[in-house]
C-alpha positions, 0 to 999 in steps of 0.5 A: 215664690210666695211674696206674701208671707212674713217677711225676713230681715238680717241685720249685719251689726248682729254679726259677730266681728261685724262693722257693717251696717247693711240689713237686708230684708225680704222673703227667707229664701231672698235673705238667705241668698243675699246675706250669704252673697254679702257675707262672702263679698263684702266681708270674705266668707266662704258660702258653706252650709254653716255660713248659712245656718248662722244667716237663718239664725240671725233672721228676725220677722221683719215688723215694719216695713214702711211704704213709700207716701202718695201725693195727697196721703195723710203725712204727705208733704207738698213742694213748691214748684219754683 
């Protein structure tokens, strides 16, 4: 699996008929295996191959991805210890 490409993200309140608020993001063939494992779980669909291309559809490039600070980088913040 190529980890490195552009990753994919789908956000469910792009949904037609959806109150949901998950996003899943990750490689395209992770979206679509998980947003069509979420679709059919958590809001009752069956997985056929239209459910899926209505998934592929909705996949956006995700553009930011943010990562976790290190202690002592630039933003970072400091606790004190008690």
């Amino acid at each position: 699996m190529d980890i490195k490409g552009t990753r994919k993200a789908i956000d469910c309140r792009k949904m037609p008929n959806s109150t949901c608020s998950v996003r899943i993001a990750g490689t395209e063939d992770e979206v679509l295996m998980v947003g069509a494992q979420h679709a059919v779980s958590a809001h009752g669909e069956k997985d056929t191959p239209e459910l899926r291309a209505m998934i592929r559809k909705a996949m956006e490039d995700e553009t930011r991805v943010s990562q976790p600070s290190s202690p002592g980088a630039p933003g970072a913040t400091s606790r004190a210890r008690a």
